[in-house]
LUMSETOR-738524 format. One record per residue (C-alpha): residue number from 1; residue in one letter; chain; x, y, z. Coordinates in Angstrom, 3 decimals, padded with zeros to 6 digits. Example, Ala and Ser with C-alpha at 12.3 -4.5 7.8 and 13.67 -1.06 7.14 Angstrom:
LUMSETOR-738524
{1, A, A, {012.300, -004.500, 007.800}}
{2, S, A, {013.670, -001.060, 007.140}}
***
This chain:
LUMSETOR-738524
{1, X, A, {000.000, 000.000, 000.000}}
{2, X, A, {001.151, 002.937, -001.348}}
{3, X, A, {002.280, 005.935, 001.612}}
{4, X, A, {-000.604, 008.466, 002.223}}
{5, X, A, {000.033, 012.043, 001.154}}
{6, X, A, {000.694, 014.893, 003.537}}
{7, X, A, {-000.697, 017.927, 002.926}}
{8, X, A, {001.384, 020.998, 004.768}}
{9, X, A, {-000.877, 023.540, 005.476}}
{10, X, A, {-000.337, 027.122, 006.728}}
{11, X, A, {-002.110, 028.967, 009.614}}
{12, X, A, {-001.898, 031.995, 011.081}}
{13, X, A, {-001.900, 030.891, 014.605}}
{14, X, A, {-001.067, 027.534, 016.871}}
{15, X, A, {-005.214, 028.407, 018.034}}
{16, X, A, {-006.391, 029.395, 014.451}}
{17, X, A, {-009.602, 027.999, 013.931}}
{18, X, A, {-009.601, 030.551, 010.252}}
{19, X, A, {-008.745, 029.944, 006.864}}
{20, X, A, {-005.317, 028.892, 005.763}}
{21, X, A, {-003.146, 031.619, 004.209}}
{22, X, A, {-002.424, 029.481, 001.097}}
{23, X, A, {-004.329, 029.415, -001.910}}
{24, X, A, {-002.555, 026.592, -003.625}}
{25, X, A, {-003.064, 024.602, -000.479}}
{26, X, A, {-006.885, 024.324, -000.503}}
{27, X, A, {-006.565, 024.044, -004.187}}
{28, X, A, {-004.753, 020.714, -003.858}}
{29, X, A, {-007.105, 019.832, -000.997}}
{30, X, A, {-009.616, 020.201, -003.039}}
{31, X, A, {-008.299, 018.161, -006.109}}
{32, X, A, {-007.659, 015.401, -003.642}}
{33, X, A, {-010.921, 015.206, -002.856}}
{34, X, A, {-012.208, 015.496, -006.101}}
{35, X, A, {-010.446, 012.504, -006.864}}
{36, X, A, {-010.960, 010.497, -003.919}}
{37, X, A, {-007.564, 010.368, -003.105}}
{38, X, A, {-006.971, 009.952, 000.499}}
{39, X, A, {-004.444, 012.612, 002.466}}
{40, X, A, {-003.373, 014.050, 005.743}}
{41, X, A, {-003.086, 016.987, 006.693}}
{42, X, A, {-000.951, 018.412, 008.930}}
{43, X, A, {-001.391, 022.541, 010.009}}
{44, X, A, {001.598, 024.625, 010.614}}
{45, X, A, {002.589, 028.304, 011.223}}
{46, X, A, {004.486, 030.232, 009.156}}
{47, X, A, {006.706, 031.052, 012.409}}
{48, X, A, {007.359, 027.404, 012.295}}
{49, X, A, {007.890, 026.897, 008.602}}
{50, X, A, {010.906, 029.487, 008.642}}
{51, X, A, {012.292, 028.680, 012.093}}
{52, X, A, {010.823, 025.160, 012.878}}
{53, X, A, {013.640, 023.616, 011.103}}
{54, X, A, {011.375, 022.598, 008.278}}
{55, X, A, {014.254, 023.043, 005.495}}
{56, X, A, {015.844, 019.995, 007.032}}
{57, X, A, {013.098, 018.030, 007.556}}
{58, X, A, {011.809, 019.076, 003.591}}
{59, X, A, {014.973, 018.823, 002.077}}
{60, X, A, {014.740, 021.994, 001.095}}
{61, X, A, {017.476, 025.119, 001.201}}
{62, X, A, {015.205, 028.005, 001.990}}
{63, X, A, {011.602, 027.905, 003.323}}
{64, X, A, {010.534, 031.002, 001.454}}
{65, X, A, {012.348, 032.884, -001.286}}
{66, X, A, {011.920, 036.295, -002.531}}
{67, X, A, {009.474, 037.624, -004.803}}
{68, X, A, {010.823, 038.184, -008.446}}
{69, X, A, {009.372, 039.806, -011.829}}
{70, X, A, {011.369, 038.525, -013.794}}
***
């Protein structure tokens, strides 16, 4: 059986009960569901995303990048 997917989601708060701050987040929720494809979902902060230690645990070498127009 293949792994289940984890869905990273953003909140504002560790006691946010609102909406996440990503777009592109409910939009892949919602294709999952769509296609009956089971997930999990796991909420974190951005506060934890950029100082959790997340890059090592992603694989990734910065959390955020900067915004470019080009």
């Amino acid at each position: 059986m293949p792994s289940p997917i984890i869905l990273y989601d953003l909140i504002p708060t560790d006691t946010s009960s609102g909406p996440s701050f990503s777009p592109f987040c409910m939009r892949a929720r919602l294709a999952l569901l769509r296609k009956n494809i089971e997930f999990e979902t796991k909420f974190i902060t951005y506060h934890e995303l950029r100082f959790g230690g997340w890059k090592e645990k992603l694989g990734v070498e910065l959390a955020s990048g900067k915004y470019s127009r080009g």
